[in-house]
The first five atom37 places (N, CA, C, CB, O) and aatype in JSON, in Angstrom:
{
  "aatype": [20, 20, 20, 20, 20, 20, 20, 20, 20, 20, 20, 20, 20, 20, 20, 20, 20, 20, 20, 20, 20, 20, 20, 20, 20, 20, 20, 20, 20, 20, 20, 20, 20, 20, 20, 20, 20, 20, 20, 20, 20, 20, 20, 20, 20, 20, 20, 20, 20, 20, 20, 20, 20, 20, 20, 20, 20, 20, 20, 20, 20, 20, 20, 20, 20, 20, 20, 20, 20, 20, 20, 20, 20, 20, 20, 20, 20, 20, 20, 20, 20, 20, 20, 20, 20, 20, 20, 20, 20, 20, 20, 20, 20, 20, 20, 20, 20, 20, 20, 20, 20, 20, 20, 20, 20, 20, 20, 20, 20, 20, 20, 20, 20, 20, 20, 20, 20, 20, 20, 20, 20, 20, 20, 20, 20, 20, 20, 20, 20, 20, 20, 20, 20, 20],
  "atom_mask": [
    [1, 1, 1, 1, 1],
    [1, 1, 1, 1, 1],
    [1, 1, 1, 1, 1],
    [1, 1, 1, 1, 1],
    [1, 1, 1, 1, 1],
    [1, 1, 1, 1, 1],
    [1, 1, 1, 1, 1],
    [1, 1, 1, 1, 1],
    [1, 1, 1, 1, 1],
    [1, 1, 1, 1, 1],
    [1, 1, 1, 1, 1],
    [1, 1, 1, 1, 1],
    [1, 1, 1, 1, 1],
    [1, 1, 1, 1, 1],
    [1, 1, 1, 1, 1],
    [1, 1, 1, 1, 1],
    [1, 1, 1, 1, 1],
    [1, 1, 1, 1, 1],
    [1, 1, 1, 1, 1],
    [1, 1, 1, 1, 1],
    [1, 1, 1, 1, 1],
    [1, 1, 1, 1, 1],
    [1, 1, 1, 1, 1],
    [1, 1, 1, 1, 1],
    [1, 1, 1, 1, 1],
    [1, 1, 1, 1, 1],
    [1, 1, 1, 1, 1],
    [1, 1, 1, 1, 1],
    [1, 1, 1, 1, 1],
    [1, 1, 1, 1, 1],
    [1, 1, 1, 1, 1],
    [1, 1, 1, 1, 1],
    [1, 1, 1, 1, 1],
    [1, 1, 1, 1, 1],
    [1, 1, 1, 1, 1],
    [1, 1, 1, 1, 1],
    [1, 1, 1, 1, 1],
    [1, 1, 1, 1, 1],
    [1, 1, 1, 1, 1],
    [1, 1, 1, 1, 1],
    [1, 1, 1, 1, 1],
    [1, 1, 1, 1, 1],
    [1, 1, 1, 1, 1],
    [1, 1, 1, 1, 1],
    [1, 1, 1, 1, 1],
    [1, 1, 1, 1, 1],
    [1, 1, 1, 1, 1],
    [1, 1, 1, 1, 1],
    [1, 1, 1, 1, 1],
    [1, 1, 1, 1, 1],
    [1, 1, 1, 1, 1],
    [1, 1, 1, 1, 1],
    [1, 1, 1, 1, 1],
    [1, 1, 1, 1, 1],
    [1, 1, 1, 1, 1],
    [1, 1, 1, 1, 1],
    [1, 1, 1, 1, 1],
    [1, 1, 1, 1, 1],
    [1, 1, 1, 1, 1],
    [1, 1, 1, 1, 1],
    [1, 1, 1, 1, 1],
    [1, 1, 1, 1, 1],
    [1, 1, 1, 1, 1],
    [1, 1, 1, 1, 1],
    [1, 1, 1, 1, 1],
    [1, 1, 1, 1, 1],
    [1, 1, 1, 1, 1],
    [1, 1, 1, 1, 1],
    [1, 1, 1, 1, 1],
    [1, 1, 1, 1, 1],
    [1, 1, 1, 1, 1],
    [1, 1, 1, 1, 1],
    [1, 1, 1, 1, 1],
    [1, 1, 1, 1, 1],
    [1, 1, 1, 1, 1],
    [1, 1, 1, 1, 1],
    [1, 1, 1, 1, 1],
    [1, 1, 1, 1, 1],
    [1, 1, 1, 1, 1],
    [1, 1, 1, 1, 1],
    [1, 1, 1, 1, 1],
    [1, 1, 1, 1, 1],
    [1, 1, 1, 1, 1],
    [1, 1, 1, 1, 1],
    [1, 1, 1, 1, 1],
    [1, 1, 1, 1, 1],
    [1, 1, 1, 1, 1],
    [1, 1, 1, 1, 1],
    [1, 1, 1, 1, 1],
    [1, 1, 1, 1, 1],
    [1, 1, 1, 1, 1],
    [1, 1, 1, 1, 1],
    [1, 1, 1, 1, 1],
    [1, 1, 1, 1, 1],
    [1, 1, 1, 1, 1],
    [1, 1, 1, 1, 1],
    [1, 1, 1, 1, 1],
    [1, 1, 1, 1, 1],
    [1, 1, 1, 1, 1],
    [1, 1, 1, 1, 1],
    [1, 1, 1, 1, 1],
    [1, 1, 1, 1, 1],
    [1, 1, 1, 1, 1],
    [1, 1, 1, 1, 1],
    [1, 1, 1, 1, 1],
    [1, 1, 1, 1, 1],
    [1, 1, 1, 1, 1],
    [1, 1, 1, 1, 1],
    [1, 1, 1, 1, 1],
    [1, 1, 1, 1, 1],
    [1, 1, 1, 1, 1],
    [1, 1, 1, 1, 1],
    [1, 1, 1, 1, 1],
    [1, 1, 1, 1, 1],
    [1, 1, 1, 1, 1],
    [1, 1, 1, 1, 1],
    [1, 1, 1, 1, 1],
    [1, 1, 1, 1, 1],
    [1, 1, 1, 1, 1],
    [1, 1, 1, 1, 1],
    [1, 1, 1, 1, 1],
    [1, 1, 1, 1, 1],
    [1, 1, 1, 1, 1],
    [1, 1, 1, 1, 1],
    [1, 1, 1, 1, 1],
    [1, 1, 1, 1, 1],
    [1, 1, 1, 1, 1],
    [1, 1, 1, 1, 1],
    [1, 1, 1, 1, 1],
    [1, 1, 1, 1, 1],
    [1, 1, 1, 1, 1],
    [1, 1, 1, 1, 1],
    [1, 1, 1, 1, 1],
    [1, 1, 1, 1, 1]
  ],
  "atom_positions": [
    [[-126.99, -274.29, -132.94], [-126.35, -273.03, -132.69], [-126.12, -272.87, -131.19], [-127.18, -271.89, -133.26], [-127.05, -273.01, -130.4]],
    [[-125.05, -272.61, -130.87], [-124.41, -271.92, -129.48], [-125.16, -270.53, -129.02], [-122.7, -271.49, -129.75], [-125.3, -269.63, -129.85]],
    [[-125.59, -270.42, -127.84], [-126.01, -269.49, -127.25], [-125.3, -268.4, -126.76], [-126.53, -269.92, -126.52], [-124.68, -268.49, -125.7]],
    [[-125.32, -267.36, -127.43], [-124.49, -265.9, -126.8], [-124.01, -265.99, -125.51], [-125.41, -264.59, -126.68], [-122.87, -265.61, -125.22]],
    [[-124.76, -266.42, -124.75], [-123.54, -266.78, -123.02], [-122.82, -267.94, -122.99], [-124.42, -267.05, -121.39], [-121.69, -268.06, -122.52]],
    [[-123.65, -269.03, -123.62], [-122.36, -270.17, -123.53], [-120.89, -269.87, -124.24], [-122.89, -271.6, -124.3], [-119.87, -270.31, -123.71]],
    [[-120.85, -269.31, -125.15], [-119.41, -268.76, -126.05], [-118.92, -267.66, -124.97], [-119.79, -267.87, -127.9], [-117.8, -267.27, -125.27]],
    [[-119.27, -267.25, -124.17], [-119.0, -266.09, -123.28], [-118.12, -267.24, -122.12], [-120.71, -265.09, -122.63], [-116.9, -267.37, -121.97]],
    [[-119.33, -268.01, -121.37], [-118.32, -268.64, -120.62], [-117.06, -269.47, -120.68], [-118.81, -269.13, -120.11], [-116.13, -269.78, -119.94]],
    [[-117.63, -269.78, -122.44], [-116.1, -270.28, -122.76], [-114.6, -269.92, -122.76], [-116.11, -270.47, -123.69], [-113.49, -270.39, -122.53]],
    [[-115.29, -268.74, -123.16], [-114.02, -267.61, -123.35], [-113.62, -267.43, -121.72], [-114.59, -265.82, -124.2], [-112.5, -267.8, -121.37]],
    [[-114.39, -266.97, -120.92], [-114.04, -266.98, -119.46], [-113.23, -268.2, -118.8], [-115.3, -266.89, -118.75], [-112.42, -268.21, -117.87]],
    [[-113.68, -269.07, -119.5], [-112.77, -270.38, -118.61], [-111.55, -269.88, -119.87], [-113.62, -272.7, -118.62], [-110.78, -269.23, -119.15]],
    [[-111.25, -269.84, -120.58], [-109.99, -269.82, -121.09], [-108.96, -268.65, -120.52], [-110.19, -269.71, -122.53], [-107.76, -268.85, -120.3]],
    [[-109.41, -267.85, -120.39], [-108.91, -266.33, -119.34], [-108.56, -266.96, -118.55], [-109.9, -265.12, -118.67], [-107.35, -267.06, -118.37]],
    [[-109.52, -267.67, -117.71], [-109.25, -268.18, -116.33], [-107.98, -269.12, -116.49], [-110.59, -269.02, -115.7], [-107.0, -268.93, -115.77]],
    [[-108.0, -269.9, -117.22], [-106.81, -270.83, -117.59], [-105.79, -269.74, -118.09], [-107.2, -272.07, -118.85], [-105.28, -269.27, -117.07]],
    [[-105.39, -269.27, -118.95], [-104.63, -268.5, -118.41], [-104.1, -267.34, -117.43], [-104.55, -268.42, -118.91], [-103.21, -266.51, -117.65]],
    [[-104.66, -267.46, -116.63], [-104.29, -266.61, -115.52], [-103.95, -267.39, -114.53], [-105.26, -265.72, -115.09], [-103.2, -266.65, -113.89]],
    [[-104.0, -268.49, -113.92], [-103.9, -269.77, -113.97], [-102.09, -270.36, -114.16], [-104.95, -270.13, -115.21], [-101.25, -270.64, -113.3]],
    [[-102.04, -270.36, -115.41], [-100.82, -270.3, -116.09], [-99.97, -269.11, -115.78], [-101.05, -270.35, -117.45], [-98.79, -269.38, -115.56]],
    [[-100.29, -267.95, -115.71], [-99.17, -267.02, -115.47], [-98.8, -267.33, -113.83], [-99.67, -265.31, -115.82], [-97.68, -267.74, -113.54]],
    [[-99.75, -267.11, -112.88], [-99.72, -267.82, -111.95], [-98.53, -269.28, -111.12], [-100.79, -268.06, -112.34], [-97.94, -269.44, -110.06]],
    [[-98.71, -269.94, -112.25], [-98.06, -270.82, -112.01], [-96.65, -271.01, -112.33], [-98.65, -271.53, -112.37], [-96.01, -271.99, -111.94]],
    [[-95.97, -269.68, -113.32], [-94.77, -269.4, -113.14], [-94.56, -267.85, -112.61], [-94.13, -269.73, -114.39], [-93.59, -267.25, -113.06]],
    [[-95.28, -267.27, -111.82], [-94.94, -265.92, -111.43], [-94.05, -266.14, -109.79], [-96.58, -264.9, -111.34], [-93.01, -265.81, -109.22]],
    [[-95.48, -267.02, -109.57], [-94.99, -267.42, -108.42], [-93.26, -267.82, -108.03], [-95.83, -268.48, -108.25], [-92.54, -267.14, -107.3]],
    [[-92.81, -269.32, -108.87], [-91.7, -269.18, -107.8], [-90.83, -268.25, -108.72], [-90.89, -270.73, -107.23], [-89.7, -268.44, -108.28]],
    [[-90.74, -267.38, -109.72], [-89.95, -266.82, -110.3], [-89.31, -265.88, -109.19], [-90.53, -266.28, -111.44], [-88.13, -265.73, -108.87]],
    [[-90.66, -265.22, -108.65], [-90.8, -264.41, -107.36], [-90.17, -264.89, -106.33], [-92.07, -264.24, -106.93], [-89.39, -264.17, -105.71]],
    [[-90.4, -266.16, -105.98], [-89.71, -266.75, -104.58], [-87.95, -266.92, -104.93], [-90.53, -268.56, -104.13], [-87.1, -267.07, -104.05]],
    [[-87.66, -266.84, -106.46], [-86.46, -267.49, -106.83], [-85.85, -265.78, -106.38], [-86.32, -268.34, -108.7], [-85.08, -265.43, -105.49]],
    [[-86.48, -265.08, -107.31], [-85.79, -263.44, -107.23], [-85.38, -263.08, -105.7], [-87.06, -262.1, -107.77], [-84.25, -262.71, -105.37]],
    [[-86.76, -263.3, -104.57], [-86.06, -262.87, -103.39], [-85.26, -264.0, -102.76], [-87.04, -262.3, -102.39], [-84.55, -263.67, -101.81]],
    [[-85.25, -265.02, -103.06], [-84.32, -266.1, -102.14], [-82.76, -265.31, -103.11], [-84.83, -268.5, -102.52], [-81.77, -265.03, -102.43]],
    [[-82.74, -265.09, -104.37], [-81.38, -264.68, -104.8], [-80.64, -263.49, -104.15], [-81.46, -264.39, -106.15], [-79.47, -263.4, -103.78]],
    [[-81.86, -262.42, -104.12], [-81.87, -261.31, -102.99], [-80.9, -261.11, -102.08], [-82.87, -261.44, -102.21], [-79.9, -260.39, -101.94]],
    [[-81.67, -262.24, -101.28], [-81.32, -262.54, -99.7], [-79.66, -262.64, -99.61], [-82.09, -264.17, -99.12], [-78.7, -262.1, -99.05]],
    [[-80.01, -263.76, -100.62], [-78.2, -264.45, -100.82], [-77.23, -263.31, -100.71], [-77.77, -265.23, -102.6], [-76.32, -263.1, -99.9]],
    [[-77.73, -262.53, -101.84], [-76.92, -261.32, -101.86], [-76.44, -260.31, -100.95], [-77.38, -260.73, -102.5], [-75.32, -259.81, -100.82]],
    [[-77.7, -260.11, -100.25], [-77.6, -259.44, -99.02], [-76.85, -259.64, -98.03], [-78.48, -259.43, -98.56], [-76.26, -258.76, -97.41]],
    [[-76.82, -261.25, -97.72], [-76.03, -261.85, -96.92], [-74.8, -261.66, -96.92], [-76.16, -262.87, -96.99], [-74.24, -260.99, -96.06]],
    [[-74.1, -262.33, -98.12], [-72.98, -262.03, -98.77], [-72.0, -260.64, -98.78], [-73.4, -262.25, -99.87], [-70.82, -260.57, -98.45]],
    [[-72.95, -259.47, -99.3], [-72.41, -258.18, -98.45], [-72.35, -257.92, -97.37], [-72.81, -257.26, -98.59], [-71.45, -257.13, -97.11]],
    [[-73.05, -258.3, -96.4], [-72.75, -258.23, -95.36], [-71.73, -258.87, -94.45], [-73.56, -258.3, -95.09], [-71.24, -258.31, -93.47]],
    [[-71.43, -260.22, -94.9], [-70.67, -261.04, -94.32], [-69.14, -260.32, -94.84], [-71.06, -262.65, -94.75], [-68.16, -260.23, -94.1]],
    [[-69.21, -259.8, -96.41], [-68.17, -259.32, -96.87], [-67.52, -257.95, -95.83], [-68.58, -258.97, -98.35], [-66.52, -257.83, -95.11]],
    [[-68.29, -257.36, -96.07], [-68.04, -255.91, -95.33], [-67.9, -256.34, -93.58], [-69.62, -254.66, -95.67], [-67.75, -255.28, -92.96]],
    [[-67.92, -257.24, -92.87], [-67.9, -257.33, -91.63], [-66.71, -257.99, -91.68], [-69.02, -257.87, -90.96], [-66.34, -258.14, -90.52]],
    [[-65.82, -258.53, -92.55], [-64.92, -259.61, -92.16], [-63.71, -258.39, -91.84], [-64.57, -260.99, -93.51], [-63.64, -257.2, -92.16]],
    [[-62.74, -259.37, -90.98], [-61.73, -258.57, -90.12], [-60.61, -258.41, -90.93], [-61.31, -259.23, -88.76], [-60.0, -259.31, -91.5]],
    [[-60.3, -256.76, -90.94], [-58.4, -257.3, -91.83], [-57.68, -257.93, -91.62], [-57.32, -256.65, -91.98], [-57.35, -258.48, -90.57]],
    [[-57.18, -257.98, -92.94], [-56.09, -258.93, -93.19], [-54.8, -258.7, -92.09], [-55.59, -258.71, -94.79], [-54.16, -257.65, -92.12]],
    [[-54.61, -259.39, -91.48], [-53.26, -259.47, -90.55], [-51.92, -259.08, -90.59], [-53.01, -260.48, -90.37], [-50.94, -259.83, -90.69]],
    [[-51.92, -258.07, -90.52], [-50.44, -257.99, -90.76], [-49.29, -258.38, -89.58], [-50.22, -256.54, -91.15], [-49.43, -258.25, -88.36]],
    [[-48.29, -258.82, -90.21], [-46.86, -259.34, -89.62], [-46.31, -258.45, -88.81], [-45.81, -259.62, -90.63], [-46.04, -257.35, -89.31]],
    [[-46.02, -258.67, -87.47], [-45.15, -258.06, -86.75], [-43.71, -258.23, -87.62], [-45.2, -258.66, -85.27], [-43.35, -259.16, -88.34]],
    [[-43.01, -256.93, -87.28], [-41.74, -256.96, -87.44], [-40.52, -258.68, -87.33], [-41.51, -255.85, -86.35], [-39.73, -259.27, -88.06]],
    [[-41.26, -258.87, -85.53], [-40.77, -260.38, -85.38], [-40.84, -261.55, -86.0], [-41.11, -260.77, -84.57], [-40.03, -262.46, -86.17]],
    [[-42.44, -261.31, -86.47], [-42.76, -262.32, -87.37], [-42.48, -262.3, -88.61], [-43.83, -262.52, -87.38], [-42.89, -263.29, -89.22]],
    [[-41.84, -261.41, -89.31], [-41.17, -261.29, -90.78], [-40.02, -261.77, -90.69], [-41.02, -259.95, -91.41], [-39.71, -262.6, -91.54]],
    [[-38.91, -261.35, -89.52], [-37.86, -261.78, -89.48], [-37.69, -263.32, -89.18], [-37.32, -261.02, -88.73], [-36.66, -263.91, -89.49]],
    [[-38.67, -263.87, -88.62], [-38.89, -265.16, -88.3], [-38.59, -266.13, -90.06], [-40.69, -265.19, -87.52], [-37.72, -266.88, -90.52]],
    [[-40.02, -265.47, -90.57], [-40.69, -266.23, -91.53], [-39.06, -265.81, -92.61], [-42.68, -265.56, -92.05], [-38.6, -266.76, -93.25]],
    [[-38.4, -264.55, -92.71], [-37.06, -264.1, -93.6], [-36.03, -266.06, -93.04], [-35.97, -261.82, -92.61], [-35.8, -267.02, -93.79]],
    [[-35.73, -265.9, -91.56], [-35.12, -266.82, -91.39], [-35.1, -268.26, -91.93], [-35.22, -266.76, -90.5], [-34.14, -268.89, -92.37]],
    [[-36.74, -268.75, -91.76], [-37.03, -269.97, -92.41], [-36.39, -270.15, -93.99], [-38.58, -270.06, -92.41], [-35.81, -271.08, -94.55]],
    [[-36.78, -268.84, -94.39], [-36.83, -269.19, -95.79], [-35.05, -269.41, -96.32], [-37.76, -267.81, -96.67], [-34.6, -269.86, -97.37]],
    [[-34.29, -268.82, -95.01], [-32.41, -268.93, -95.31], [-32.17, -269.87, -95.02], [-31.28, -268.11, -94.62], [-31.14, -270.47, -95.34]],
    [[-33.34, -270.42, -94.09], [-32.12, -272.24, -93.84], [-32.74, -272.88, -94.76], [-32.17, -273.48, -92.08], [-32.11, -273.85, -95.18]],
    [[-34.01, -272.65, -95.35], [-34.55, -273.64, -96.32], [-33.36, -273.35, -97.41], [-36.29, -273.33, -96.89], [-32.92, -274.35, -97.97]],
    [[-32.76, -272.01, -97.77], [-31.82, -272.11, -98.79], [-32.56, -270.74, -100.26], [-31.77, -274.14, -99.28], [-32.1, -270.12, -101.22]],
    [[-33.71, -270.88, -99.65], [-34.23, -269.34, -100.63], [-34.13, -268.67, -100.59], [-35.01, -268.79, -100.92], [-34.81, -268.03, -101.38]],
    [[-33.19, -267.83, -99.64], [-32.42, -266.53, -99.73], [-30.88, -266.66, -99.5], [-32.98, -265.54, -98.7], [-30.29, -267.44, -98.75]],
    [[-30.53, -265.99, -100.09], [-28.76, -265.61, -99.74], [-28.4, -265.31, -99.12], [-28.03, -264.99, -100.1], [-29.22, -264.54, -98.62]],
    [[-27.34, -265.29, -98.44], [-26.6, -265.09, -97.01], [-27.08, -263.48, -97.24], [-24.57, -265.55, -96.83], [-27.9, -262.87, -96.55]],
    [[-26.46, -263.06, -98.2], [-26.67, -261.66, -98.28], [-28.0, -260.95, -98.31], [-26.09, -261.31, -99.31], [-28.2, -259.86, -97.78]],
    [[-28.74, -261.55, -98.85], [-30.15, -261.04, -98.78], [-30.37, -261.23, -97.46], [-31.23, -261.71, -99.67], [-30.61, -260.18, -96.87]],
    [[-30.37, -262.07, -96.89], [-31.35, -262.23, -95.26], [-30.49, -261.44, -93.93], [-31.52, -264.33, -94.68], [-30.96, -261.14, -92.84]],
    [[-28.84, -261.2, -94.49], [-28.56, -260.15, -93.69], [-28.8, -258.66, -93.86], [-27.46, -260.27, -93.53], [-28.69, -257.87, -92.93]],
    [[-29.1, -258.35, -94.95], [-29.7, -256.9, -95.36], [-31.35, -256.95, -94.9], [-29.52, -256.62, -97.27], [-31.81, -256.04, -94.21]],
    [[-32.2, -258.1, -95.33], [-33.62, -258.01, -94.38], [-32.92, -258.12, -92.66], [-34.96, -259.71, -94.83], [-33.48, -257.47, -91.77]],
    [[-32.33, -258.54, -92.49], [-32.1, -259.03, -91.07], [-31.29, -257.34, -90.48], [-30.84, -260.82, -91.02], [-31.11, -257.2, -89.27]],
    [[-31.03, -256.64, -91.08], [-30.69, -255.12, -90.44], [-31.72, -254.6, -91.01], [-29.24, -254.28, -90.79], [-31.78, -253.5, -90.47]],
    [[-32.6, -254.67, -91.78], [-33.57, -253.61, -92.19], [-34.27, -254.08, -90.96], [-34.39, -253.63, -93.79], [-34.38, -253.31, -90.01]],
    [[-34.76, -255.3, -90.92], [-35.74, -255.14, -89.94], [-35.3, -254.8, -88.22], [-36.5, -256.46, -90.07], [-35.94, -254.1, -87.44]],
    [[-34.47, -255.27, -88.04], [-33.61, -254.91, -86.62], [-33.9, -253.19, -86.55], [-31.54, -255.37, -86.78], [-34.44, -252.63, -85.6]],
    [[-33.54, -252.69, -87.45], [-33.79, -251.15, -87.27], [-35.01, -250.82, -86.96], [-33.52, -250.36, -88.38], [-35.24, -249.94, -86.13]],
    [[-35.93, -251.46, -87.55], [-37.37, -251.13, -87.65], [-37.88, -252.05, -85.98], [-38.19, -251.89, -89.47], [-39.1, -252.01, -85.88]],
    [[-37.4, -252.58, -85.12], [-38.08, -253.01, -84.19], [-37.18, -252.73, -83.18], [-38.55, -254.29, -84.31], [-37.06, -253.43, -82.18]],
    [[-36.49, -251.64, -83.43], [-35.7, -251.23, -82.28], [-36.25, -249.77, -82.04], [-34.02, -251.3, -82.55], [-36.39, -249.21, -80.95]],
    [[-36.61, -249.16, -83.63], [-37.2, -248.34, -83.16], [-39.2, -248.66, -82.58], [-36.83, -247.35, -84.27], [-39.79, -247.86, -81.85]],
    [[-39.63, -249.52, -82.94], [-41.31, -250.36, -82.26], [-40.38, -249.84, -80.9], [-41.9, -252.82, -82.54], [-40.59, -248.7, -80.46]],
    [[-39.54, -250.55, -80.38], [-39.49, -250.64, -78.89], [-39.19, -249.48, -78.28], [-38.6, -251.56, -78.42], [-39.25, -249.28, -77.07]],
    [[-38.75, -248.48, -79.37], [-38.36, -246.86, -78.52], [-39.78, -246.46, -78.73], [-36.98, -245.5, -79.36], [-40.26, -246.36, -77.61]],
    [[-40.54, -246.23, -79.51], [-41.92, -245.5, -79.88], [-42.81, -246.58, -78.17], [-42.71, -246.07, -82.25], [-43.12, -245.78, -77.28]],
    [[-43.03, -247.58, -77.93], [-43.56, -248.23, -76.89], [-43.0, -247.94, -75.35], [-43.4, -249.57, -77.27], [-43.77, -247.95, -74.39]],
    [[-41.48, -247.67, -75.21], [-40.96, -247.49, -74.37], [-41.31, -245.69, -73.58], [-39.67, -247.94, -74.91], [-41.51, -245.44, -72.39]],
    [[-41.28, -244.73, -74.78], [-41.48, -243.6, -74.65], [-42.96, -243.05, -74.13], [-41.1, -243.21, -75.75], [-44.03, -243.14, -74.73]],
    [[-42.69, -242.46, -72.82], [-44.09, -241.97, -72.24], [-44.88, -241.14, -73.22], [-43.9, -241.07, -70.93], [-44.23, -240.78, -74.2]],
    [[-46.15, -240.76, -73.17], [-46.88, -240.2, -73.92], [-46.73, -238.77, -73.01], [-48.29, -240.98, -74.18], [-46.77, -238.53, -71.81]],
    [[-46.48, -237.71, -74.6], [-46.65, -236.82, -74.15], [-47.3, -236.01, -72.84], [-46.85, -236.71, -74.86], [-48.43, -236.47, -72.65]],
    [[-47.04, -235.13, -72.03], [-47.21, -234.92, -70.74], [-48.19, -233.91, -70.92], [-46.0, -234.59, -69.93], [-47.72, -232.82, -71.25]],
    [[-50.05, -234.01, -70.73], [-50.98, -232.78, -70.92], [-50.6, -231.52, -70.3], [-52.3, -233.07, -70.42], [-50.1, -231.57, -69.17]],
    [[-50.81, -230.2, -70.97], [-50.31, -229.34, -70.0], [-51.16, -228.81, -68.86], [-49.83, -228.34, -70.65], [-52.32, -229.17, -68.68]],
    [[-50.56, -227.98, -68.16], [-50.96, -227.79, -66.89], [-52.44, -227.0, -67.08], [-49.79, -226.97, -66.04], [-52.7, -226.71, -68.24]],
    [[-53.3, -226.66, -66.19], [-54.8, -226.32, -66.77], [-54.51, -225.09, -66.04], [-56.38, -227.33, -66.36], [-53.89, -224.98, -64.98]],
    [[-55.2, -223.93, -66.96], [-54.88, -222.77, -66.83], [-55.67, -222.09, -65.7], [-54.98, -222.2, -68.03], [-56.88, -222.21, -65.53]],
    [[-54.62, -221.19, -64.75], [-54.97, -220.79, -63.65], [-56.45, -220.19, -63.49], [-54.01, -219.97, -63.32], [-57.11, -219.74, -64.44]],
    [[-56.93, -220.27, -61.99], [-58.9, -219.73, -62.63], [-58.57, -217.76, -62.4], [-61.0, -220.64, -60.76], [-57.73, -216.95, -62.01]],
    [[-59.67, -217.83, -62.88], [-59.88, -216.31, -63.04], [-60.16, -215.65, -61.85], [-60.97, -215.98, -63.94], [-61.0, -216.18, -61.11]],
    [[-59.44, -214.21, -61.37], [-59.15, -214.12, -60.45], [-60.81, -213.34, -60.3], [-57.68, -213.58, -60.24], [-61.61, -212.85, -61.1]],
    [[-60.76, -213.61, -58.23], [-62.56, -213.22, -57.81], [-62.73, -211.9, -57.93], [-63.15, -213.54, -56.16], [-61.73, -211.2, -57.75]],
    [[-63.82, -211.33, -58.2], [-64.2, -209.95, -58.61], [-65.23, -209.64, -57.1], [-65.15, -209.93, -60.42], [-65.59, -208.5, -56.81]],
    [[-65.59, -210.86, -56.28], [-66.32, -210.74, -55.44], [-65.1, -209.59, -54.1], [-66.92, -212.48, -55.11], [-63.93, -209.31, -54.38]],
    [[-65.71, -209.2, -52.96], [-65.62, -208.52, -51.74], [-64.84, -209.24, -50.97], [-66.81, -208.25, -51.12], [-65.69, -209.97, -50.46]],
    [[-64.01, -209.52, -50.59], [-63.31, -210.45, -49.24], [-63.3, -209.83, -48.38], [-61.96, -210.98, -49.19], [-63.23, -208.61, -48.4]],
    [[-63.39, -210.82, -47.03], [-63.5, -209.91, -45.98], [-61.91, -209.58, -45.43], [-64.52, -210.58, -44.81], [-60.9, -210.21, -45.74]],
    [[-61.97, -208.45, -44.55], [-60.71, -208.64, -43.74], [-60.0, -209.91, -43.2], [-60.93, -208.01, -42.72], [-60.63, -210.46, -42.3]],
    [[-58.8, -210.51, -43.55], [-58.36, -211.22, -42.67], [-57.71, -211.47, -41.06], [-57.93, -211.41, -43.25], [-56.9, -212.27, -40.59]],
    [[-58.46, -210.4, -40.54], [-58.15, -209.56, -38.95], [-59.35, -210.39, -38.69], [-58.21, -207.46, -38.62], [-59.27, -211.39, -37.98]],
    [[-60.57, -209.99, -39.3], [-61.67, -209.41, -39.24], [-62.49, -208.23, -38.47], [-62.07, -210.17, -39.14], [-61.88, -207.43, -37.77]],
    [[-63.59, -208.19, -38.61], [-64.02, -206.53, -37.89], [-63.32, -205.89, -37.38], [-64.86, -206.36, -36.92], [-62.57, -205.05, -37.88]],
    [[-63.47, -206.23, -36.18], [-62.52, -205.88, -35.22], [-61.28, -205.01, -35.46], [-62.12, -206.98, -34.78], [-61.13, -203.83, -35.15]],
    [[-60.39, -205.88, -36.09], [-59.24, -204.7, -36.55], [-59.79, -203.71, -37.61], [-57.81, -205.42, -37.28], [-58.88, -203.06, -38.13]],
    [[-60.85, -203.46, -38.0], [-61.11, -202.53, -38.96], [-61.47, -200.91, -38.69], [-62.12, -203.13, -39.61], [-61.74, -199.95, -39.4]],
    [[-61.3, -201.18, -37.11], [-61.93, -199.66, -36.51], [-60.6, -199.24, -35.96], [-63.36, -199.7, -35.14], [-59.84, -199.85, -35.2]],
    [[-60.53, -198.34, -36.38], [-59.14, -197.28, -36.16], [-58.83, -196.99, -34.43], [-59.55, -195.49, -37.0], [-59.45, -197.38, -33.44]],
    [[-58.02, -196.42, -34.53], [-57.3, -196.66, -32.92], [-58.17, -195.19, -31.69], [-54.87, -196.24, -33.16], [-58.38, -194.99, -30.49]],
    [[-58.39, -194.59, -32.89], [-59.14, -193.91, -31.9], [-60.96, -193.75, -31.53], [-58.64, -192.73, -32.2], [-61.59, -193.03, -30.75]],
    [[-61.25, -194.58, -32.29], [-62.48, -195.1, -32.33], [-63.01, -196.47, -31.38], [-62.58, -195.34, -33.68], [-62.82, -197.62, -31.78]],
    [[-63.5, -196.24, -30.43], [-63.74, -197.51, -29.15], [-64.98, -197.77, -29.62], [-63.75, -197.09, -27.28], [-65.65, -197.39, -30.58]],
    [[-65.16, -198.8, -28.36], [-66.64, -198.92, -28.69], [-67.91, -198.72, -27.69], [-66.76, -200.2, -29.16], [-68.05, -198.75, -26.47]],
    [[-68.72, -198.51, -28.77], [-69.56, -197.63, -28.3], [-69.58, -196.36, -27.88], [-69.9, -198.02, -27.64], [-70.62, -195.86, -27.48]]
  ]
}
């Protein structure tokens, strides 16, 4: 017959073995979850920081319109209707660039002094003609 503690420690090493076992997949499940994390993190961030998309100067549409007429993918007629649409549109770029910026207005006069000024004589002329001195 088995002794009441030996069946005890048995059972304890089996606990122990499994705990053991959970152990041994908690772990990198854990390392997998935050390395996926990270990724993620990264990723939004890199997303949200990237620079817009470029848009075409006027010049450079009419450029890229041209290529595409001698290659033969547009019609005479099409690339002269882009070719005045855009002419309009970069004639006026060059009036909007050319034109000074509005002129700030003038800053409003100061408030007039409430203080005493003196005579511009001074003293002197302030004593009447029949009053000398002393």
């Amino acid at each position: 017959m088995v002794a009441p503690w030996l069946a005890l420690a048995e059972v304890g090493r089996a606990g122990e073995h499994a705990w053991r076992h959970q152990l041994l997949w908690a772990g990198p499940t854990i390392a997998a979850v935050l390395l996926l994390a990270a990724l993620v993190i990264a990723w939004v961030k890199r997303w949200s920081q990237r620079p817009p998309p470029s848009l075409l100067t006027t010049g450079d549409q009419l450029a890229r319109f041209r290529t595409l007429y001698e290659r033969g993918e547009l019609s005479p007629e099409e690339f002269a209707r882009l070719r005045a649409l855009l002419t309009e549109r970069m004639r006026q770029e060059v009036d909007t660039r050319d034109r000074p910026p509005p002129a700030a207005p003038p800053p409003p006069p100061p408030p007039p002094s409430t203080a005493i000024q003196p005579h511009p004589d001074g003293p002197a002329s302030q004593a009447g003609p029949d009053q000398g001195p002393g």
